[in-house]
C-alpha positions, 0 to 999 in steps of 0.5 A, a space after each residue: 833106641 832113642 840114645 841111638 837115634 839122638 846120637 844119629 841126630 847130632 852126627 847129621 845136624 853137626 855139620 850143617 853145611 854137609 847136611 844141606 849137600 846130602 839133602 839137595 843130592 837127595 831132593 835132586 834125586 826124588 824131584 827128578 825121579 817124580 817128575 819122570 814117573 809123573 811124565 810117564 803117568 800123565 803120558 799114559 793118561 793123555 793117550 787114553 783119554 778118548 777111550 776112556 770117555 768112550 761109552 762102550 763096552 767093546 770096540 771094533 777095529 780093523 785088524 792090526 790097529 795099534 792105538 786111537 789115532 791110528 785111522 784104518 778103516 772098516 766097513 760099517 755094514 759090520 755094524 748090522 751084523 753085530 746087531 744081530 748078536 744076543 746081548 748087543 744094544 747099540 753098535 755107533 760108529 766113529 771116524 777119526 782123521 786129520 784134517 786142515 783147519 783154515 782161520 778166518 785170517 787165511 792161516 792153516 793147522 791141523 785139527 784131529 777130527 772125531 765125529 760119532 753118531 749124535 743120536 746114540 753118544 759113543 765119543 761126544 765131547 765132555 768138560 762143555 762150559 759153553 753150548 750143547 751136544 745138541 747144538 753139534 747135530 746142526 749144519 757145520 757145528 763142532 765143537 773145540 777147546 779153549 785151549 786151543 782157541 788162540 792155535 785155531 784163531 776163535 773166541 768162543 761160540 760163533 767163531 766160523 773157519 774151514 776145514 778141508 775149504 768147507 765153512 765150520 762153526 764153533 757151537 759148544 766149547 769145552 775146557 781140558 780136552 788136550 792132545 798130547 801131540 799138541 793138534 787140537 781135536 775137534 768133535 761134530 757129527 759123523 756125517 760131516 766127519 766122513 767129509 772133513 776127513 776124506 772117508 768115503 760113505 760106509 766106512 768108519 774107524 771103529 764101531 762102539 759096541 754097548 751091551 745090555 746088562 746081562 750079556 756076557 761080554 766073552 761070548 758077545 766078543 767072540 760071536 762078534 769075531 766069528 761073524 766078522 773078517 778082519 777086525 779085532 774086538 777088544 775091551 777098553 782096558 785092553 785098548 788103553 793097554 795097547 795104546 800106551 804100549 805103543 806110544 810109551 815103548 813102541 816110540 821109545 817115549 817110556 825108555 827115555 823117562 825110565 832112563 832119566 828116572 834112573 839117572 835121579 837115583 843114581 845121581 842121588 845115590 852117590 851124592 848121598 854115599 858120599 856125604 854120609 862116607 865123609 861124616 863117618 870118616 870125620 868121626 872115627 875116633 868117635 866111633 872107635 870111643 865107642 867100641 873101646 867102651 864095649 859098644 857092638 858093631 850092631 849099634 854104630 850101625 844103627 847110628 849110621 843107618 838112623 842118619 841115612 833114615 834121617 836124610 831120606 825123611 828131611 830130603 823126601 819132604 822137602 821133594 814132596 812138597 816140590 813135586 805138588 808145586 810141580 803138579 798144580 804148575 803142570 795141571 793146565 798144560 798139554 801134558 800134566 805130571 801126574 803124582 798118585 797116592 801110589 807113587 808117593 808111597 813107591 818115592 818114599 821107600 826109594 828114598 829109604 832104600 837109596 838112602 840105607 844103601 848108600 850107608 854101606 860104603 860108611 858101614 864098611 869103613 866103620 868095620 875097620 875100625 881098630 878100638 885100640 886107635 882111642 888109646 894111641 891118640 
């Protein structure tokens, strides 16, 4: 094995310039495939992140509801009835709209508003570096992100603006609380929630269930479904579930990043085979050295097999290290790549099979080789 590998080694590094075309193909491929990946985990992380800083343990929805954002509305008298249910502790509403969000200088943009009853939790606002949940009970209090301060005209605690022509007050501010549609969302009570948005009084987006430690959640979820009309019932993880399937396949937003992912590998693919076909051509008379001299097939092929696991370790580091200066470039903006350990460990052994794959248009011309061809030179 290390005579093999040796060999491997001087055929790959014996031309440098080819080396470094085989490399890039392959940097090219692996960068552009973590970046679509990461683009499609990030994406499912930003669409999910109110649910998964809600505190429940089921949600109440109107029927058909197909993510977060989408703002039906059911009737919060429901909210009694699942009271009355063995294993429900606490039921809190939360209204969610788009609203209009007018500077002080007269400029306008669209806010996404979420309010939730103060008292019992639900969907506060989490990541505060200025203020308190507290202070969002008061009058005209919400709260926003800094991020958005120069999109919303503030500076911080004190900043006052309208939404919907009714006076607001920025009294607590978070940090990385981001949309992935770019509108910036607002937390305040419930209350003024309903008025900011439109929602007539009794109504709200969905209710947050909690239950006590020993309920079955099953048998909770079901009760919940047979004493209530029109609404579904489902556990966070399906929740999230269903909103990603809905913004990455339902818009066609996870088709496109697939597509482009699959572009990288081929791309890298052919680059790749083209460079390891041309190093094999150029050495046939080596290789045909070696089979007069009584080498197998089986070892030529692990020579060209170990220059393709070669290219794939040096092409795989150096995208590795490429990718993380992507992700710590991305982490602040609106919509973060997104690398797990996971999907390093899923790149590498893409970066294996992409790399031996493209081997076999080299192995195939290595089984033409004629041994006597040594000796007519």
């Amino acid at each position: 094995m290390p005579l093999v590998f040796t060999l491997a080694f001087r055929n790959l590094f014996h031309d440098r310039l080819r080396l470094i075309a085989t490399v890039i193909g392959i940097v090219f491929s692996i960068v552009l495939v973590t970046v679509q990946m990461g683009l499609y985990l990030g994406f499912g992380r930003m669409v999910t992140t109110m649910i998964d800083h809600a505190s429940a343990d089921l949600w109440i929805m109107p029927r058909g509801t197909k993510c977060f954002e989408d703002p039906s509305l059911l009737n919060t008298r429901e909210r009694y009835r699942a009271l009355l249910i063995s294993g429900v502790t606490e039921v809190i509403p939360v209204v969610i709209g788009f609203a209009d969000w007018r500077m002080s200088s007269g400029e306008m943009t669209p806010v996404f508003v979420i309010g939730s009853d103060l008292r019992y939790g639900g969907l506060e606002p989490w990541n505060l570096v200025e203020g308190r949940i507290e202070a969002l009970s008061r009058p005209k209090a919400v709260a926003v992100d800094r991020t958005y301060f120069d999109r919303l005209g503030v500076s911080g605690i004190g900043s006052t603006a309208e939404i919907r022509e009714q006076p607001v007050r920025v009294a607590a501010v978070t940090n990385g609380i981001r949309s992935f549609t770019t509108t910036p969302f607002v937390f305040l009570d419930v209350n003024r929630a309903r008025t900011y948005t439109g929602v007539p009084s009794g109504k709200a987006s969905y209710l947050l269930v909690r239950l006590s430690q020993d309920a079955d959640r099953g048998r909770v979820r079901q009760e919940i479904v047979s004493n209530i009309a029109d609404v579904e019932v489902l556990t966070p993880a399906e929740f999230r579930e269903r909103s990603r399937k809905f913004w990455l396949f339902g818009t066609g937003a996870g088709a496109a990043l697939f597509a482009g992912a699959l572009l990288g590998v081929i791309v890298g693919t052919v680059v790749v085979a083209q460079t390891l076909y041309s190093s094999t051509k150029e050495h046939l008379t080596e290789f045909a050295t070696l089979r007069a001299i009584g080498s197998s097939k089986r070892y030529i092929y692990k020579v060209i097999v170990w220059q393709a696991l070669l290219s794939a370790a040096i092409g795989f580091s150096i995208a590795a290290l490429i990718g993380n200066a992507i992700v710590r470039l991305t982490a602040a903006t609106a919509l973060p790549i997104v690398i797990t350990p996971a999907l390093l460990v899923g790149l590498f052994l893409l970066t294996v099979v992409m790399c031996v794959g493209s081997s076999i248009a080299a192995i195939v011309q290595v089984t033409r080789i004629d041994p006597a061809t040594v000796f007519a030179r």
